[in-house]
C-alpha positions as CSV (number, residue, x, y, z in Angstrom):
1,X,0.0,0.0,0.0
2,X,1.2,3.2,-1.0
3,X,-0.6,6.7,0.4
4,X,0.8,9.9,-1.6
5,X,0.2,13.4,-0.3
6,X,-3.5,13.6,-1.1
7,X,-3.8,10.9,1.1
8,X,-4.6,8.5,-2.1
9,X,-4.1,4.4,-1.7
10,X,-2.8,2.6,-4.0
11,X,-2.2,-1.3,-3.9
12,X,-1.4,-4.5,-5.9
13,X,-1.1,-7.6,-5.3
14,X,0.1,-10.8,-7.7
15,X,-0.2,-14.4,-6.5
16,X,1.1,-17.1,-9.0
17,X,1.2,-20.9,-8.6
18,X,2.8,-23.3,-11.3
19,X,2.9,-26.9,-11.1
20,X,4.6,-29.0,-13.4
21,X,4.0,-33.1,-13.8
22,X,5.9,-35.5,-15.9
23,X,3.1,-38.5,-16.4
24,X,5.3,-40.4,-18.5
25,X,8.4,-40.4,-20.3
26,X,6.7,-38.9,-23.4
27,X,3.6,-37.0,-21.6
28,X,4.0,-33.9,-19.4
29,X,1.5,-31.2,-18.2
30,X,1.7,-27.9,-16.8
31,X,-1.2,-25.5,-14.8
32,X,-0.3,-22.1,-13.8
33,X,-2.8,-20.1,-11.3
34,X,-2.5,-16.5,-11.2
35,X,-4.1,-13.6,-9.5
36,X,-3.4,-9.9,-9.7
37,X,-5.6,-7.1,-7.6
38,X,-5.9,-3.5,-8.1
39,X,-6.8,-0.6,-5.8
40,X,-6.4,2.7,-6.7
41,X,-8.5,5.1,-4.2
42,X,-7.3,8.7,-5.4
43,X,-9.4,11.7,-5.8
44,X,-9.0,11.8,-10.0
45,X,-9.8,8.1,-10.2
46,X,-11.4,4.8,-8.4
47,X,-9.9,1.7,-9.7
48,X,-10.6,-1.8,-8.1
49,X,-9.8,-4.6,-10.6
50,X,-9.0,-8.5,-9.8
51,X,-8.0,-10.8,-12.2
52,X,-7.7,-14.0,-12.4
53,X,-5.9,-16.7,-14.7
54,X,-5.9,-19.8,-15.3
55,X,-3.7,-21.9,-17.9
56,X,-2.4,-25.4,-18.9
57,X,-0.8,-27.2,-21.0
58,X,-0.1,-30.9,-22.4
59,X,2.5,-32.3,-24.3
60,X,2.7,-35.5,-26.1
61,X,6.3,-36.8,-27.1
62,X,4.5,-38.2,-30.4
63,X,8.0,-38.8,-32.3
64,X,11.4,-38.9,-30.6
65,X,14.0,-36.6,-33.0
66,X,17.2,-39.1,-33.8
67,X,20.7,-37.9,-35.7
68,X,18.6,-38.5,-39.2
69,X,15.1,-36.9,-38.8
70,X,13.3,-34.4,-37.0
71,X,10.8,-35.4,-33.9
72,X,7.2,-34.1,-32.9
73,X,5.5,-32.9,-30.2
74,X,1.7,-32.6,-29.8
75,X,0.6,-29.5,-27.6
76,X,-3.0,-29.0,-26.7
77,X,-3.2,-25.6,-24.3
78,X,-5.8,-23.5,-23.1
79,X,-6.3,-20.5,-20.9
80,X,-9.1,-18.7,-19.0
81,X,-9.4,-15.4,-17.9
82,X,-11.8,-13.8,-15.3
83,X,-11.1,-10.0,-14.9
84,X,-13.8,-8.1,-12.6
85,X,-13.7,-4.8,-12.6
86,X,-15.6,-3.8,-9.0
87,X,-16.2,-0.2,-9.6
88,X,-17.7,0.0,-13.0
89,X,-18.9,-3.5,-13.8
90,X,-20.0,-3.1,-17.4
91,X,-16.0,-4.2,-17.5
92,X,-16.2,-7.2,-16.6
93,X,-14.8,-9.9,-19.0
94,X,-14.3,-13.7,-19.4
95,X,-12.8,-15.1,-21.9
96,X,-11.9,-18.4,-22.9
97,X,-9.2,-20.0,-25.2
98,X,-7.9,-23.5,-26.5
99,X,-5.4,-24.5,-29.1
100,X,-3.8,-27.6,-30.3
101,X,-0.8,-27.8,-32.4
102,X,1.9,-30.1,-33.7
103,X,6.1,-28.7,-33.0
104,X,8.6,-30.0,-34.5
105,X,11.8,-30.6,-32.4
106,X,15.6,-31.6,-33.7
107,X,18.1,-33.6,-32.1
108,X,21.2,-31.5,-30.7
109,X,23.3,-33.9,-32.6
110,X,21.6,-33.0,-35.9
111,X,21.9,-29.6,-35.8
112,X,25.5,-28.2,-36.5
C-alpha cells in the first residue's frame, strides 16, 4: 500500500502458482494459477480490478527426434481469464481460449 500526499491508496497484489508433472516419459502437463488485484482510491480516479488466470498445458512426445530426422510434439493448451472490474462493472470480461498444435523438435546432434 502506498498513500501519496493527497492521502490517495494505492495497492497490488500478484499471487502465482505453477505446477509441473511429468506422467510419462513422453507426456508432461503444466497449470499455472494466477491472481493480480488493483486498488487505486485517489481523488481523479477509483480503480478496483482483480483478475484471475488460469492456464495449462499438455505435451505429447508423439515422435522422438534421432541424428537422421526431426521429432514431434503434440501441444494442446488453453487458458481462462476472469477479470472483474468492481467499480464500473460493465467491464467485466471472461474469456476463454484453447489451441492444439503439432512442433517439431531436432536432435542437438543434428543440428550443427
Amino acid at each position: 500500500t502506498n498513500f501519496t500526499e493527497d492521502n490517495s491508496k494505492f495497492e497490488n497484489l500478484l499471487l502465482g502458482l505453477n505446477l509441473s508433472y511429468l506422467f510419462t516419459e513422453s507426456l508432461t502437463g503444466q497449470l499455472n494459477l494466477n491472481h493480480s488485484s488493483s486498488n487505486n482510491d485517489s481523488s481523479v480516479i477509483a480503480q478496483d480490478i482483480d483478475l484471475v488466470t488460469v492456464g495449462y498445458d499438455v505435451v505429447w512426445n508423439w515422435i522422438t527426434p534421432n541424428n537422421n530426422r526431426p521429432g514431434f510434439d503434440v501441444v494442446f493448451k488453453g487458458i481462462y481469464q476472469d477479470r472483474t472490474d468492481n467499480v464500473l462493472t460493465t467491464n467485466d470480461l471472461e474469456t476463454y481460449e484453447v489451441s492444439i498444435g503439432i512442433t517439431m523438435i531436432f536432435s542437438s546432434s543434428a543440428v550443427r
